[in-house]
C-alpha positions, 0 to 999 in steps of 0.5 A: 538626720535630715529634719523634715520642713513644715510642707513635708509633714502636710502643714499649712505654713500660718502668717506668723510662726508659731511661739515656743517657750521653754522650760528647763533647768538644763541649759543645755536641753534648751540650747538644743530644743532652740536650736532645733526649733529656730531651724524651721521657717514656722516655729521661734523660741521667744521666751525661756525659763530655768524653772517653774517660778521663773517661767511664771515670771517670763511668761507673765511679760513674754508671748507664747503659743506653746510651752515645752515644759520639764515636768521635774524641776526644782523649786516650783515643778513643771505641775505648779507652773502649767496650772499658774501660767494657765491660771493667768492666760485664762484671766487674760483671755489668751490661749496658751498650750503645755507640753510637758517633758519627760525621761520617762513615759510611765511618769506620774508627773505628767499625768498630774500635769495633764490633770493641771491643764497641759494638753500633753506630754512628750518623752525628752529623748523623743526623734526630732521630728516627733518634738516639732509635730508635737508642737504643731499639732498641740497648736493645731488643737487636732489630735492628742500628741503622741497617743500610744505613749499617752496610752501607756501612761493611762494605762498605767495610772488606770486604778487610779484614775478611776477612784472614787471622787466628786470631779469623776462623779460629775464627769460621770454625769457630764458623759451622760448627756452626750448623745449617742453619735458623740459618745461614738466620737468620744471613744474615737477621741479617746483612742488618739484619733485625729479629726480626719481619721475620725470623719473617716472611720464614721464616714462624715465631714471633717467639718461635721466632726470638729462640731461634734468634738466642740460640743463634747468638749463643752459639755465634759468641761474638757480644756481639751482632747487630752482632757477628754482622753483623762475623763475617758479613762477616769468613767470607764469608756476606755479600759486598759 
């Protein structure tokens, strides 16, 4: 399989490559995610971790963008590590990005994670192509990763995602003040579109798009778009 380079896919290549780190307790997972990841001029793997605690530990002293993270390990499971790494990163005013992995794409573990802070999921067997416009694209911060998989995972989950509880009670309320034109783009967001297809379909800029999508995310809270695509579900504004 011929990986597709950074100019094929449309990226504009950034002054520095991307950083990835990865958390797994297969060592041979990681062999090949590296391998594949150090094979593109805009991405480098520059911390790696067997299991949550130590990834915690890593990347309290190593530099990372991005994170694939396995969401089942033992000891401390890719949940517990997505929420303390971001914990830490949010203390130190960094910006940092989970990605969660998965065998399966009906698994509640990645929903828990995405509720921890990650900004995705990604199935391990997934083409290659997929796993590196994956990583960009959550660095990017621009679409949510994969979104008919993301989809049926919410589907799945729907029931639960809308019982009862203080935090979707003030969602609730945090959808309410939204106003109109940016409820019309929250339900756009929620449906896994990107900033381009959004100012597309509503026939406005990109640039007037990324304000209205900066100013939903703060009034929901929403770390974000897949937080926002969580809270979407959780009020009703998109139903399986």
């Amino acid at each position: 399989m011929t990986i597709p380079s950074p100019g094929a896919l449309g990226e504009t290549e950034p002054a520095a490559p991307i950083r990835v780190a990865l958390v797994d307790d297969q060592q041979l997972v990681r062999g090949g995610f590296k391998m594949l990841i150090n094979s593109q001029p805009d991405l480098m793997v520059t911390a790696e971790a067997g299991n949550g605690a130590e990834a915690v530990r890593v990347l309290s002293q190593a530099a990372a963008d991005v994170v694939l993270m396995d969401v089942r390990m033992p000891g401390m499971d890719g949940i517990e590590a997505t929420a303390r790494i971001l914990a830490e990163a949010g203390s130190q005013g960094t910006e940092i990005k989970v990605v969660v992995l998965t065998t399966f794409d009906l698994d509640e573990y990645a929903l828990s994670a995405i509720r921890a802070g990650a900004s995705g999921f990604l199935l391990k067997d997934a083409p290659p192509e997929e796993l590196l416009e994956a990583i960009r694209t959550v660095y990017r911060g621009d679409a949510v990763i994969a979104p008919s998989t993301t989809r049926r995972l919410l589907d799945h989950v729907a029931p639960m995602l809308r019982e009862p509880t203080p935090e979707v009670s003030r969602h609730a309320a945090s959808v309410e003040t939204l106003t109109p034109r940016e409820r019309e783009v929250f339900a756009l967001i929620a449906g896994g579109l990107s900033n381009p297809e959004i100012a597309a379909k509503l026939f406005l800029s990109e640039a007037t798009v990324k304000t209205h999508v900066g100013h939903i995310l703060a009034k929901l809270g929403a770390r974000d778009r897949v937080q926002a695509v969580v809270i979407a579900y959780e009020t009703g504004i998109v139903t399986p």
